[in-house]
C-alpha positions as protocol buffer text, in pm:
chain_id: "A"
residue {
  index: 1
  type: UNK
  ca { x: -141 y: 662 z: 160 }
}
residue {
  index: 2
  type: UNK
  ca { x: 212 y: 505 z: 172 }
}
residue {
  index: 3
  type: UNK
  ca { x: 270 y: 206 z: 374 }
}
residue {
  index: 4
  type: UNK
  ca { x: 549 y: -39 z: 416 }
}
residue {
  index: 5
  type: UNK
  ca { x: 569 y: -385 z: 353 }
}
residue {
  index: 6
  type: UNK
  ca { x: 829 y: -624 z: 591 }
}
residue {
  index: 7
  type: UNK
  ca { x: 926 y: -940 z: 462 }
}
residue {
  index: 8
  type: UNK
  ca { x: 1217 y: -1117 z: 456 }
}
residue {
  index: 9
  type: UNK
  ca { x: 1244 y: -1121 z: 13 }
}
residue {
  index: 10
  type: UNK
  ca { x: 1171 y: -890 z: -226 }
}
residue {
  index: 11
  type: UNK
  ca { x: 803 y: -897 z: -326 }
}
residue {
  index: 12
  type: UNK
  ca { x: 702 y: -850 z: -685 }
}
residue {
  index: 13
  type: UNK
  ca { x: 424 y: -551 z: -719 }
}
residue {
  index: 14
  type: UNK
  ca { x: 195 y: -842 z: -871 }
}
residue {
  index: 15
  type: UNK
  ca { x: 217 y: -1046 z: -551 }
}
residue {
  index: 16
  type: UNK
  ca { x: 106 y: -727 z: -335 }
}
residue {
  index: 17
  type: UNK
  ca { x: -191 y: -637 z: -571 }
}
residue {
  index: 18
  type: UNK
  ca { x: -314 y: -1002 z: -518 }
}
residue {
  index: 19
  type: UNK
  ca { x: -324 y: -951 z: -136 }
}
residue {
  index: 20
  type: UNK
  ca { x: -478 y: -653 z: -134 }
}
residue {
  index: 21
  type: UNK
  ca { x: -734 y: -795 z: -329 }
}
residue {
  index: 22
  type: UNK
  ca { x: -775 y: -1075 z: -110 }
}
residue {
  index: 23
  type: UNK
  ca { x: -773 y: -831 z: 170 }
}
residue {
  index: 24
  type: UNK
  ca { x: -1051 y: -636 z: 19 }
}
residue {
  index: 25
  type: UNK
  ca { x: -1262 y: -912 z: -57 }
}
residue {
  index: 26
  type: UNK
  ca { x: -1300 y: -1030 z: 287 }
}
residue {
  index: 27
  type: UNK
  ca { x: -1335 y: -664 z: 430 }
}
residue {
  index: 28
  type: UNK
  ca { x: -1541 y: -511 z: 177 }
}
residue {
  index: 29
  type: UNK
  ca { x: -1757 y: -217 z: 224 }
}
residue {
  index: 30
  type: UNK
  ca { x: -1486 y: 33 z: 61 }
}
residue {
  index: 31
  type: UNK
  ca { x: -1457 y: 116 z: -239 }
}
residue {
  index: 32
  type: UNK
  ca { x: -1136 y: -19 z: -400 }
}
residue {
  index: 33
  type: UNK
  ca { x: -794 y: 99 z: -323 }
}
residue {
  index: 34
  type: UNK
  ca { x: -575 y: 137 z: -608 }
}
residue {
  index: 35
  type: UNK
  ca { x: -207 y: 41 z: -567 }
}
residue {
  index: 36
  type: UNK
  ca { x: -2 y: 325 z: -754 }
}
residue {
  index: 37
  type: UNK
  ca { x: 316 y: 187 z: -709 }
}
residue {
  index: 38
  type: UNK
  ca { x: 535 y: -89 z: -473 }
}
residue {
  index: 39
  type: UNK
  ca { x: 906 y: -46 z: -504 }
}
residue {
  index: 40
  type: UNK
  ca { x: 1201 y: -196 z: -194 }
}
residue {
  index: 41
  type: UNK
  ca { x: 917 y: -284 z: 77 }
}
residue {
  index: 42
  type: UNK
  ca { x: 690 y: 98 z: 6 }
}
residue {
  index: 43
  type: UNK
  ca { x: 397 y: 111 z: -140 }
}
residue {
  index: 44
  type: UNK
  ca { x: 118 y: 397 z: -213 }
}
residue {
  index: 45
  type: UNK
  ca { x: -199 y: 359 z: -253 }
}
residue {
  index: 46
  type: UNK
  ca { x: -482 y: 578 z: -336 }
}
residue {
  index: 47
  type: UNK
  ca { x: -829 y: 567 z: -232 }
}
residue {
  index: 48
  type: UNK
  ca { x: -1087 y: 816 z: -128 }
}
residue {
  index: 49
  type: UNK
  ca { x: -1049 y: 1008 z: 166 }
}
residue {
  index: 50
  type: UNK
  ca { x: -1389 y: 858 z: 301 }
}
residue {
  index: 51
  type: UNK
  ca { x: -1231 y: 511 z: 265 }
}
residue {
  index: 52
  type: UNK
  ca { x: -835 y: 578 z: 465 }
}
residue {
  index: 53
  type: UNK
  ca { x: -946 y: 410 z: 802 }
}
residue {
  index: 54
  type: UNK
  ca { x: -1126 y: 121 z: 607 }
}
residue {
  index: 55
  type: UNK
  ca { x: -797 y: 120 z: 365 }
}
residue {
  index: 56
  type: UNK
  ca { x: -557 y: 107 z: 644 }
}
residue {
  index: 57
  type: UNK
  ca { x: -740 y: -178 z: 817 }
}
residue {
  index: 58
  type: UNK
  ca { x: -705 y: -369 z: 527 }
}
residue {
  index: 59
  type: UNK
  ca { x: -381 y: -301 z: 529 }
}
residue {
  index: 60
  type: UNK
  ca { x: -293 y: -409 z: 898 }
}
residue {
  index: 61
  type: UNK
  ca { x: -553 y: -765 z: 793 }
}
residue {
  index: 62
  type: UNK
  ca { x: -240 y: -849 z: 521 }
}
residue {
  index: 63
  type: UNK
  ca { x: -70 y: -1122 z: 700 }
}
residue {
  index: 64
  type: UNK
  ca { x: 90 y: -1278 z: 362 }
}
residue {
  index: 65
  type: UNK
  ca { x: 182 y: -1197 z: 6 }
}
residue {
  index: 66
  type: UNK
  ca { x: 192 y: -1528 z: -198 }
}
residue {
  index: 67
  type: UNK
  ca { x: 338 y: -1760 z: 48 }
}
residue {
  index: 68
  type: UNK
  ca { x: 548 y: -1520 z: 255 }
}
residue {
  index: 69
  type: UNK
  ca { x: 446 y: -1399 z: 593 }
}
residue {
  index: 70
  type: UNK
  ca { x: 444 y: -961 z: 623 }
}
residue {
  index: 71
  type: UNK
  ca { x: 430 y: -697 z: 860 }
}
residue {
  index: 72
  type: UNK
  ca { x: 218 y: -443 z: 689 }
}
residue {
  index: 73
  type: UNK
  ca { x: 238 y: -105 z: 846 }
}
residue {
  index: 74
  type: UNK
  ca { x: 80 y: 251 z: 787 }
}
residue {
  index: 75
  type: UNK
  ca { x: 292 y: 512 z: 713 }
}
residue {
  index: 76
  type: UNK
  ca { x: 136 y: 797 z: 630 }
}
residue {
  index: 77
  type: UNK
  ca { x: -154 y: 958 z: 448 }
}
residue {
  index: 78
  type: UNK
  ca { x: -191 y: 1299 z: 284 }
}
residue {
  index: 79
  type: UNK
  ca { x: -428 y: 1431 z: 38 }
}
residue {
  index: 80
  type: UNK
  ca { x: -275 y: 1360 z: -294 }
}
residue {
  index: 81
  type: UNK
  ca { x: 6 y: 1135 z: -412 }
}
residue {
  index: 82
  type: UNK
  ca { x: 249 y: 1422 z: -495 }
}
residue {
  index: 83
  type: UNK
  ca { x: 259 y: 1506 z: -120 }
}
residue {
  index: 84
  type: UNK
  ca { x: 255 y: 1175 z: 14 }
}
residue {
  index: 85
  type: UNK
  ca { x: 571 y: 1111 z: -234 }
}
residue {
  index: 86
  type: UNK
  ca { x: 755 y: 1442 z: -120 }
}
residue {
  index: 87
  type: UNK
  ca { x: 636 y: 1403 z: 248 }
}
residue {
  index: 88
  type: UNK
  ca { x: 744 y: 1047 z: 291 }
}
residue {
  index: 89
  type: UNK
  ca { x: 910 y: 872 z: 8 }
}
residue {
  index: 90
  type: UNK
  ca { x: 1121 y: 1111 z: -142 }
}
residue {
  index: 91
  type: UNK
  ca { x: 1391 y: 956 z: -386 }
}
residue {
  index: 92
  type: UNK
  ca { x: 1327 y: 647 z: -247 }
}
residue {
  index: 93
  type: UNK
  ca { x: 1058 y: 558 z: -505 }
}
residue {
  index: 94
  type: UNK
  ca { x: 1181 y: 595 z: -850 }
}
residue {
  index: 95
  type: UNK
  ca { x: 897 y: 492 z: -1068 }
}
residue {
  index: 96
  type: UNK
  ca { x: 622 y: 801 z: -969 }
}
residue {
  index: 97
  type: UNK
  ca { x: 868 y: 1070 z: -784 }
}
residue {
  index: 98
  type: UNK
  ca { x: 842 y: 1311 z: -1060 }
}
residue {
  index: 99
  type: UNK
  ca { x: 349 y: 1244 z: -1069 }
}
């Protein structure tokens, strides 16, 4: 699943792992999202395909990251991080665009 992160600073990938553990603590009930990689305000994360409407509430619940107030929103899903990097990254993310 790739989403996108608005904020008015750059956010460290640390920062945005400790809200979406937050975020999953207070939702529970899914099993736990893994955050594959954040880079310029996009993020992907995996989880199972049982889980993406759980996972994408818990993204729309993240109203900060460390002290800053976000928009999170959903941008897509697909079935497997290659596709969701071709479909709506592209070279935008440099750190998995080759997984």
């Amino acid at each position: 699943m790739v989403f996108q992160i608005e904020s008015g600073e750059d956010l460290e990938m640390s920062e945005v792992i400790g809200a979406l553990r937050e975020a999953f603590h207070h939702l529970g009930e899914v099993s736990r999202p893994w955050l594959m990689s954040f880079e310029g305000g996009l993020g992907v994360v995996r989880c199972s395909h049982l889980d993406k409407e759980r996972v994408i509430q818990l993204l729309n619940a993240i109203r900060t990251v460390g002290s800053r107030e976000v928009r999170v929103s959903s941008i897509g899903t697909t079935g497997t991080i290659r596709k969701a990097l071709k479909k709506y990254v592209g070279p935008h993310m440099s750190r998995l665009k080759s997984a």
